[in-house]
N, C-alpha and C positions, 0 to 999 in steps of 0.2 A: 184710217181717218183719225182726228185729231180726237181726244176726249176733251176739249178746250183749255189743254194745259201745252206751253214748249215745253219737251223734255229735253235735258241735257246732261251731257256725259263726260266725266274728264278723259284725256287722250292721252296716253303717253308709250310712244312708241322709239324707237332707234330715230331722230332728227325731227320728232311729231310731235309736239306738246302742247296743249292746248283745251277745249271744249267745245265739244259737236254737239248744235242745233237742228238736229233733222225736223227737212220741208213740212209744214205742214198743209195738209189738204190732197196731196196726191201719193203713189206708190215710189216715184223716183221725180229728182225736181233738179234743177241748177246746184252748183255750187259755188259759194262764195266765198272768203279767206274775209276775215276783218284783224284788223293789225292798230295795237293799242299808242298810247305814246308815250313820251317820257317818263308819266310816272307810273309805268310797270302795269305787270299783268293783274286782274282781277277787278277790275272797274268798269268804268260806264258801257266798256265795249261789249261786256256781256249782253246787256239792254240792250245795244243798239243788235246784235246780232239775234239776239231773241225777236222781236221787230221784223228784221227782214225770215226767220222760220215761218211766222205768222202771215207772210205774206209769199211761201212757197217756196222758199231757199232754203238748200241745206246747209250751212253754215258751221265755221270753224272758226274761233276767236285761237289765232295764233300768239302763242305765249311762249318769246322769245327773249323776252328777259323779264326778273322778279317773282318768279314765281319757283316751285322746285321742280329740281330736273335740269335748270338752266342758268346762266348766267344771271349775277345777281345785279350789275352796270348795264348799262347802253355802251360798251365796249367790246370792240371786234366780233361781233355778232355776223354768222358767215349766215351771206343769202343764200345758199346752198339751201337753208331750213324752211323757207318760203318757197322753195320749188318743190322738196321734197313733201309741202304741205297740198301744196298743189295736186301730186302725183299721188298723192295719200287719197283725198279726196274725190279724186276722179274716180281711183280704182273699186270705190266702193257701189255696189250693185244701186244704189238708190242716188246717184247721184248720175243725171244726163249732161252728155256734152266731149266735146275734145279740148275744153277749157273751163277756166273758172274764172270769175270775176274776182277782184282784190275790193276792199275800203282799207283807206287809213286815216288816224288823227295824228298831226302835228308831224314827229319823229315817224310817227308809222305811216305819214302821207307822203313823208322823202323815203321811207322803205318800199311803200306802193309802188311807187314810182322806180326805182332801182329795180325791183322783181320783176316790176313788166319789159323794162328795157331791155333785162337780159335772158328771162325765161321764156319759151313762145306755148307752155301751157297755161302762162297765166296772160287773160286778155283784158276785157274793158277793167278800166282803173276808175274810181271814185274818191278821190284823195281832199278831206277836209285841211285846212289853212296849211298848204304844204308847202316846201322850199324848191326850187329851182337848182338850186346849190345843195352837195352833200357836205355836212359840219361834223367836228369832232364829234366823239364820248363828251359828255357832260364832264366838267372838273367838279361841278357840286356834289357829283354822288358817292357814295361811300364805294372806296374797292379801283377810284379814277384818280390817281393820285397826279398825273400831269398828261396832259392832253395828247390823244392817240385814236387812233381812225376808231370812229362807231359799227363800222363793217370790214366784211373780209369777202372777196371774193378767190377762189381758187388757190385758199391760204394766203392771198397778198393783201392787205392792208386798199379797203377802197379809198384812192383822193379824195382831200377833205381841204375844206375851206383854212388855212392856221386861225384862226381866232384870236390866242395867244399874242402872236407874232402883230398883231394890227391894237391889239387890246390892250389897255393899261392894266385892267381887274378884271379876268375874265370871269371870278365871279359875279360882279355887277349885272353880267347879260341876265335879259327878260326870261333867257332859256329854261332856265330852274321852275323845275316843278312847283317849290316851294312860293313860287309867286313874288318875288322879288321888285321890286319900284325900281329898281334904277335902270340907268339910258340900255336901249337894245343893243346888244351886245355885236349881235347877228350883223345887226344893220350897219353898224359902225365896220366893222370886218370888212364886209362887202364895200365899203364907202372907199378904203384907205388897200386894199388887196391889188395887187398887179394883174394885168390882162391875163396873163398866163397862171397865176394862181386859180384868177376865176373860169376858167377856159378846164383845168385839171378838174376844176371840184364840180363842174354841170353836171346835171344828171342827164343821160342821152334819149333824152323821152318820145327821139322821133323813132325807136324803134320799138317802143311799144306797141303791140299786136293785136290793138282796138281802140275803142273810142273811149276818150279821159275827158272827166269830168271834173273841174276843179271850184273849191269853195273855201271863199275868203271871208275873213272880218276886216272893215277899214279901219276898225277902233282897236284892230291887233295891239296888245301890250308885249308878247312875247317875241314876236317876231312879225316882221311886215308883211303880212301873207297876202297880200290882195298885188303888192308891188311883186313879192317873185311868183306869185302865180299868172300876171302878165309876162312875165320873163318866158315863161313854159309855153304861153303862145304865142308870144313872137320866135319862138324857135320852132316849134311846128310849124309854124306859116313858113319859116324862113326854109325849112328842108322839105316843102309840099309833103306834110302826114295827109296819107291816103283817108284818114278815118276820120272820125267825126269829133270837136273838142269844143269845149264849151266851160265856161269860168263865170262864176254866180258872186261878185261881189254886195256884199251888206255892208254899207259905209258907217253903220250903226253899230254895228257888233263886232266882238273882238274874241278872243281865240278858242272861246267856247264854247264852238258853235258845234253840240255834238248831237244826245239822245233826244228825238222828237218828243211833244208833249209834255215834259218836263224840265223842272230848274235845274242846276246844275248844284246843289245843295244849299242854297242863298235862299234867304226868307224874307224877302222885298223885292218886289216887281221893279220898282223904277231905281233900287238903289246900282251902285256900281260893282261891277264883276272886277275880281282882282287880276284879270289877264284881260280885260279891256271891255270897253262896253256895259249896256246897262242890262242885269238880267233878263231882263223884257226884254231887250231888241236880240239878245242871243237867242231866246228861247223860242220868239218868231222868227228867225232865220233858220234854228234848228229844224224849226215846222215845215218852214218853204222849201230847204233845202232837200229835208226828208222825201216830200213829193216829189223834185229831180229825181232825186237818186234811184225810186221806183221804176220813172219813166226810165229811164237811163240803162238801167238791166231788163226793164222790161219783154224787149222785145232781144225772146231768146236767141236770133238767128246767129247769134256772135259764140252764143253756144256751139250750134248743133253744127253750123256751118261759117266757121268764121270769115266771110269776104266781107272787104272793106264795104261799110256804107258810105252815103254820100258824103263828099269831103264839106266840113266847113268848120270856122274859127268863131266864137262869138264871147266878146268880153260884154255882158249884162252887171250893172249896177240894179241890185235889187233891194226893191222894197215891200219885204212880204205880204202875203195878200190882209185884208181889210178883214172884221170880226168874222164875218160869214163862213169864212174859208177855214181859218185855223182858230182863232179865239175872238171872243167878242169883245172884249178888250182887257187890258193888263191886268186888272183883278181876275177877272175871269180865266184867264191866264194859269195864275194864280195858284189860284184855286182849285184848280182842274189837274194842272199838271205835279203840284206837289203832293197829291190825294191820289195818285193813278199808278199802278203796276211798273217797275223798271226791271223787273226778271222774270217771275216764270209765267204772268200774265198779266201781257201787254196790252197797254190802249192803244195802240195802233188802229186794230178792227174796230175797234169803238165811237173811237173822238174823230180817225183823218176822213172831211169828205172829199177825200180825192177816190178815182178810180180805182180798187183792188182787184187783182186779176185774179184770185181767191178769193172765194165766204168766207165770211166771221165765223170764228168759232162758238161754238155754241155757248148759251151762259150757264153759268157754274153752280150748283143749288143755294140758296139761301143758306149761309152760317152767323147763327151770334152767338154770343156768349155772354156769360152772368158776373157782375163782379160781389166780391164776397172778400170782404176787407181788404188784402193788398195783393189779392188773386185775383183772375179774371178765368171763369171756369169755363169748355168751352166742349159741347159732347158732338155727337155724331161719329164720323169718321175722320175727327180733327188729332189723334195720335196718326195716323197716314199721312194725311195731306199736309200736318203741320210741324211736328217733331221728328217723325222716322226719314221725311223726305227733306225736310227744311233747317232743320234744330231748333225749333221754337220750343219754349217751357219747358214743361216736364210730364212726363207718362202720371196716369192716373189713372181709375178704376177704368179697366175693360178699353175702348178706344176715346178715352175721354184725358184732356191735357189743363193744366193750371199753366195761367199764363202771368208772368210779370207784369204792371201794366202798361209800359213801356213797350212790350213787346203785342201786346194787343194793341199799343195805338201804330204800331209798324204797319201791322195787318190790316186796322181800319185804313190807313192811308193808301195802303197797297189796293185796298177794295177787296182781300181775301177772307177779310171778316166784314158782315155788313154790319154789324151793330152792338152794343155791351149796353145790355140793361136799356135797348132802344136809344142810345146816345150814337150815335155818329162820331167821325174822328172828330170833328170842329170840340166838340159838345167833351167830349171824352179827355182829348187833351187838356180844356181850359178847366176841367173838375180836377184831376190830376195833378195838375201843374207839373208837369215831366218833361217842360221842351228843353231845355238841355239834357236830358238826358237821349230823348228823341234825337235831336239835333244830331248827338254822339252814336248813338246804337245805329240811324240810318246811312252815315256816313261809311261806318266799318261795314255794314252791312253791301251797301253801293260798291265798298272795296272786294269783296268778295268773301268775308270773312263770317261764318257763323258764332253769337256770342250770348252768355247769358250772363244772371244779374249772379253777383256776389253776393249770395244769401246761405243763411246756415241751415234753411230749410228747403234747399235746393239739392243737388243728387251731382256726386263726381265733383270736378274741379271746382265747380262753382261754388260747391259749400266750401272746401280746403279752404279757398280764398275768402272766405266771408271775414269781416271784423279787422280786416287788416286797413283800413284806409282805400279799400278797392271798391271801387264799382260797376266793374264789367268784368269778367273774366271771357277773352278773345283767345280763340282757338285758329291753332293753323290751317290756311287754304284748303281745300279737301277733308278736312276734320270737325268735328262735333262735342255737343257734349256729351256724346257717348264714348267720346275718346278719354284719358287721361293728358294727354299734351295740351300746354298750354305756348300759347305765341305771346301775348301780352295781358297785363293783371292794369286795367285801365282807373285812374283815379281823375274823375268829373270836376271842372271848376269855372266858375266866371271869371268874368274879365277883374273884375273889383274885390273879387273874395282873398281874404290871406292864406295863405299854405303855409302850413310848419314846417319848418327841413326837416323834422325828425322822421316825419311820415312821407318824405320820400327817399326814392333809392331802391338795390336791389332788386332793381327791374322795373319799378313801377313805371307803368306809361302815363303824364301828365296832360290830360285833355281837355284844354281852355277854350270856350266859347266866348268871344267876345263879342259886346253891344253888339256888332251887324249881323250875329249868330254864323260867322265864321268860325271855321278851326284852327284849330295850332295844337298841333302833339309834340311832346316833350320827353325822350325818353332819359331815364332817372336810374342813377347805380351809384355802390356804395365801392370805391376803389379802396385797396386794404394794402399798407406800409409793411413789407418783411424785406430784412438787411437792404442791399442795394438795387432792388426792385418794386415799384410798383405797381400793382396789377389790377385794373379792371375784371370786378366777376364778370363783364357779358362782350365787355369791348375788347378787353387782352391786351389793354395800353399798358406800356412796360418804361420805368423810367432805370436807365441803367448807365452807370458811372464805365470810364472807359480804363482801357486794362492797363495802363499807369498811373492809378491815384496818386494826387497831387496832396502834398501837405505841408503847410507853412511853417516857418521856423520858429522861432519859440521870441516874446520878449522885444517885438519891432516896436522902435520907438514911432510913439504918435500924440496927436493935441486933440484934446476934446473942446470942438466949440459948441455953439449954441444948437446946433442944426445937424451935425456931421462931424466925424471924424478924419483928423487929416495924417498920414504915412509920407515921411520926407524922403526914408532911403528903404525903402523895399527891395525885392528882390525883382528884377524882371519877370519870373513867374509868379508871382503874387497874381500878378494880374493875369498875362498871356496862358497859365496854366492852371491858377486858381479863380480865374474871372470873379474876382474879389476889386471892387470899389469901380472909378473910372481916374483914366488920365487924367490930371489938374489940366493939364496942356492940351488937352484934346485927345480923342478917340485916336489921331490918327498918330499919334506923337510914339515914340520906343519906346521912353523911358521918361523916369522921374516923378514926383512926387504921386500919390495914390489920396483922392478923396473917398471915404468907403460912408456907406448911409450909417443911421444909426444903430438900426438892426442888425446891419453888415458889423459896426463896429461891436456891438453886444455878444454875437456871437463868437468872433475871434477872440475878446476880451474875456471872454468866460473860459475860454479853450487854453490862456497864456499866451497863443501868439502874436498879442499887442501888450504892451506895457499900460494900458488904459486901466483906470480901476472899473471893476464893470460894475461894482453899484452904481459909481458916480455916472454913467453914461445911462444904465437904465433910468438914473433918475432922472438928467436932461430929457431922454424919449419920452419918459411921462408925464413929463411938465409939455411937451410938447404933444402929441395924441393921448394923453391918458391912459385908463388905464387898458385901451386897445389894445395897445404895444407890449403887451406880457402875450396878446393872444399870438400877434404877429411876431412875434419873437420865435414863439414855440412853434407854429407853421412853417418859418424859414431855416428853425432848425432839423426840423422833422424831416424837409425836403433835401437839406445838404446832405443828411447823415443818411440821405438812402440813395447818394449816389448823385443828385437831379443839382443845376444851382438856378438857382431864383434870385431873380434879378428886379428892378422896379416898375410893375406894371402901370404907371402911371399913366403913359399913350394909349393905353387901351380901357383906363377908367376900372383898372385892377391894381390889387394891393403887389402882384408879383408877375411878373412872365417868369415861366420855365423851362429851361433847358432841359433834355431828358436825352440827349445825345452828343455829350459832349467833349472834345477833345483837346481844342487849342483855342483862346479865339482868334487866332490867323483862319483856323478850318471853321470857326462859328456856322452853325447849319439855324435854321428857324428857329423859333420857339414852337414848340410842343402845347403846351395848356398856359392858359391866365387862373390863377389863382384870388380867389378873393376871400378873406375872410371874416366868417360873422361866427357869433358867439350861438350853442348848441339849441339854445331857444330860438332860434330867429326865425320869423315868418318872412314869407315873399309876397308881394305883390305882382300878379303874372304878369303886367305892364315891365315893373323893375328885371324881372326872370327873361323874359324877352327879348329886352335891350343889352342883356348881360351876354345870351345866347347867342344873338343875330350876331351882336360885333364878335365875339368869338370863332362866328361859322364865316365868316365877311372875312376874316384875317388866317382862317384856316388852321384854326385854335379851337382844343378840346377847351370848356368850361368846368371847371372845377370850384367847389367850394370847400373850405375848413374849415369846421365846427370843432372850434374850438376854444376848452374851457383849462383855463391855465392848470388847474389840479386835477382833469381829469383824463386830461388828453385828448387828441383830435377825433373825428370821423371826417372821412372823406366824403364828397356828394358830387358826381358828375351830372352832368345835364347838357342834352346833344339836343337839337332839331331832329324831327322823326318822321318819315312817311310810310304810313300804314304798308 
């Protein structure tokens, strides 16, 4: 029997990767497989699979990409891992039945759906806002460099929707993790796709080998899931499925409709969720939907003895039930589910009155704790329950832990701690004033990650990192701080606070809470210039000149005007092989005269290969930008002379685009990074750092900055979009 704790265990086996939730309440119970979504393993699904432990399932959060052990993309992911998850599961002595149930979110509710189709150990499906249609690998994700099947079946590549081929900017789609605004990507595809495109990419869901339950947001931002989950029953209706199907539309909520009982990390009930809908109406659907999903595996017979039950088809537009049932209204909401257990103790048992075909677990003894300056001291058997098992704080006399306070108002929220000096979380947080840090610690936390503060009075990596500009020291999946590894060195900020360039880079992850107390991570390195390389310490981005340097002739005649420098008889490879200036006559023209910018002219001029006097032309640049143009000067030289050319970023609201694979421009391939540069003092406002970033990851361009101080020389500073 349970001691009123899920335990859980990581898994990793030959094609098994994951975390096993065994049943609670009996000796051997169901199994079920839970399957995360796009953005990688180690998040909500935990929750949600802890959840169904608490209510008698033994449970396996399949971690099939993101996580180690496995694929780092949502690319060619063979289902093969999903049946052998199955057969893992079954064969275990505490697990009844000749099958197992599936859930999945978003990506993992078109994998549900494909595992049932083709495995017959895996049977009834519960598949949150899923597709109809199977779609590529994400192009947003690092490691997805152009669009290629998400699955593999029998080593072949599963049909997939092109996206590409129908889409103007497939990154534009809602699909990205990151949350993106722009038109659906998904939906556009499907609008503009041929009968036979869509005919290849179906998923064949009338041979799944039980009853499928499907759940939709109408307010979907990422994809239309309420539209192709009608798809999924008129195709069972259309090939009479023996079994039983059922599709729960909420016209109110939109893609995050997942962990019962709580927000989705959003800290306003009625504000707007950035994948559709309003927290509140996702969070009541979450509720509603939770209660299906009970009834739905409930009744084992699909287990022990899989024959069809009675057939029938039902498309429900649902409006979750009324205060009585799930919350008494949006505050209460609230309140209830931001303050409640999302891992190792669930309010399932507590808060749902719906039917549990299990007891609650028992309640857990009173813990509080004392605070004492910027410790929160906490005794009992809280080195067990809270550090050895958890990674919270730090060891203390005998089984007694000091806790951050941040990390105590974790615990009040969670309800594992009931009180600090008799405050409550409410009371605790607003004396503190830690909610962005809170905000940040429980987000990585949700992610799966255990983390502590950067203090010099802390033990192992976390003191290392103290005084550096850091404020969390994040440790890898599976690890603690009783490890030495570190995964990220987290530096806290608001929307509105300035960040120095100096103090970032080198790793540092950028962790901006903005007014709605959303996230945005920023990951931050210092790239370093040797001969005609250069190299990111964490990325590995290499800018390298190609194996016939090009070099101009010595003394070409040219006119300094006001603005630019003009080249009347250049050499054909001036340009075609030193992509120096642009055609007077056009991009598309052979030959003839060469307009080269100012910079462009400064540097050749410096070098002899223009007749221009180069004070005279530095000095027009700095009658014209100031004294900038010594910074950008030494920038566009730094990047010629290691091989890279830099060219004028002004379409993209940058000082340069850069080449960093360059041969002819007949063979011209992308640009590589946008370069901008500010001088070694400069601060960012995260607003500014944002919009630098976004259009950078939008054009599928590294962001780069150069700090740079004309007598001292550059520092590089890269800056990516990051998910934990």
């Amino acid at each position: 029997m349970s001691n009123g704790f899920v335990s859980a265990r990581p898994v990793r086996r030959e094609n098994v990767t994951g975390r096993l939730y065994p049943g609670v309440g009996h000796d051997s119970a169901p199994g079920i497989l839970v399957l995360h979504g796009s953005g990688g393993a180690g998040g909500y699904e935990r929750a949600y699979a802890e959840h169904l432990a608490e209510h008698g399932y033994t449970t396996l959060c399949v971690e099939y990409f993101g996580a180690p052990g496995v694929s780092d993309a949502l690319s060619e992911i063979p289902l093969e891992h999903f049946a052998a998850a199955a057969e893992w599961l079954l064969e275990r002595p505490d697990v009844v039945g000749g099958q197992v149930g599936v859930v999945g979110f978003s990506r993992g509710g078109e994998a549900a759906l494909l595992a049932g189709s083709h495995f017959s150990r895996i049977g009834a499906v519960a598949a949150y806002v899923p597709s109809c249609y199977v779609f590529p690998a994400p192009t947003w994700m690092d490691g997805v460099d152009e669009e290629c099947a998400a699955w593999t079946l029998d080593g072949d590549p599963v049909p997939y929707l092109p996206v590409e081929k129908h889409v103007d900017n497939p990154q534009d789609g809602a699909d990205d993790a990151l949350g993106d605004d722009a038109p659906d990507a998904s939906t556009r595809a499907i609008r503009r796709a041929s009968d036979e495109e869509l005919d290849r990419a179906t998923i064949e869901v009338e041979n799944v080998d039980g009853p499928i339950l499907l759940i939709s947001g109408g307010s979907d931002r990422v994809w239309s899931s309420t539209f192709l989950s009608d798809r999924i029953i008129e195709r069972l209706d259309d090939h009479d499925y023996p079994w039983e199907a059922e599709h729960l539309a909420y016209p109110d909520a939109g893609h995050a409709i997942r962990v019962p009982y709580r927000f989705d990390g959003e800290d306003s009930p009625t504000g707007e969720h950035r994948f559709g809908g309003t927290n509140a109406a996702n969070a009541r659907a979450s509720a509603d939907a939770w209660f299906h999903v009970l009834k739905h595996f409930q009744n084992a017979r699909w287990l022990t003895d899989p024959s069809p039950s009675i057939r029938g088809f039902r498309t429900r537009s649902r409006e979750p039930p009324t205060a009585q049932t799930h919350c008494d209204s949006e505050e209460r909401a609230y309140s209830r589910t931001a303050a409640e257990s999302d891992t190792s103790r669930s309010a399932a048992g507590r808060n749902a009155s719906i039917a549990d075909p299990l007891s609650a677990p028992p309640p857990t003894p009173d813990m509080d704790g004392t605070l004492d300056g910027d410790v929160v001291r906490v005794g009992g058997d809280a080195r067990q329950r809270f550090y050895d098992s958890r990674g919270y704080g730090r060891p203390a006399d005998g089984n007694r832990i000091e806790l951050a306070p941040v990390e105590a108002a974790h615990l009040l929220a969670r309800g594992d701690l009931d009180a600090v000096d008799g405050m409550g979380f409410r009371e605790f947080l607003t004396r503190t004033g830690a909610v962005m840090e809170f905000v940040v610690y429980k987000d990585l936390r949700d992610r799966g990650f255990y983390l502590s503060p950067a203090r010099e009075d802390w033990a192992g990596a976390a003191a290392d990192h103290a005084g550096a500009g850091v404020d969390f020291v994040v440790y890898p999946r599976g690890k603690g701080p009783w490890d030495d590894d570190v995964e990220y060195r987290v530096r806290i900020a608001g929307e509105r606070e300035s960040i120095a360039a100096a103090e970032l880079g080198d790793g540092v992850v950028l962790a901006v809470v903005d007014e709605d107390g959303e996230l945005t991570y920023f990951e931050t390195d210092r790239p370093e210039i040797e001969g005609g390389t250069v190299e990111g310490t964490s990325a590995g981005h290499r800018m390298q000149s190609g194996d016939d340097e090009y070099e101009p002739p010595s003394g070409l005649e040219s006119d300094l005007l006001s603005d630019r420098v003009l080249l009347w008889e250049s050499p054909d490879e001036m340009y075609e092989r030193g992509f120096y200036g642009q055609r007077l006559h056009g991009r598309n023209a052979d030959s003839g005269p060469l307009q080269l910018s100012l910079v462009e002219g400064a540097y050749l001029s410096e070098r002899g290969y223009i007749d221009a006097d180069h004070e005279a032309v530095v000095e027009v640049a700095r009658e014209v930008e100031g004294d900038r143009f010594d910074r950008r000067l030494q920038a566009y030289a730094a990047l010629r002379d290691a091989g890279a050319v830099p060219k004028s970023g002004f379409k993209f609201g940058a000082d340069f685009r850069v080449y960093t694979d360059f041969s002819t421009v007949s063979d011209l391939s992308h640009s590589a990074d946008l370069v901008r540069v500010v001088s070694p003092d400069h601060t960012f406002l995260p607003r500014d750092l944002s919009l630098d970033v976004r259009l950078a990851g939008g054009v599928r361009k590294r962001m780069v900055f150069a700090l740079t101080d004309a007598k001292r020389g550059i520092d590089w500073l890269s800056v990516a979009r990051l998910t934990p």
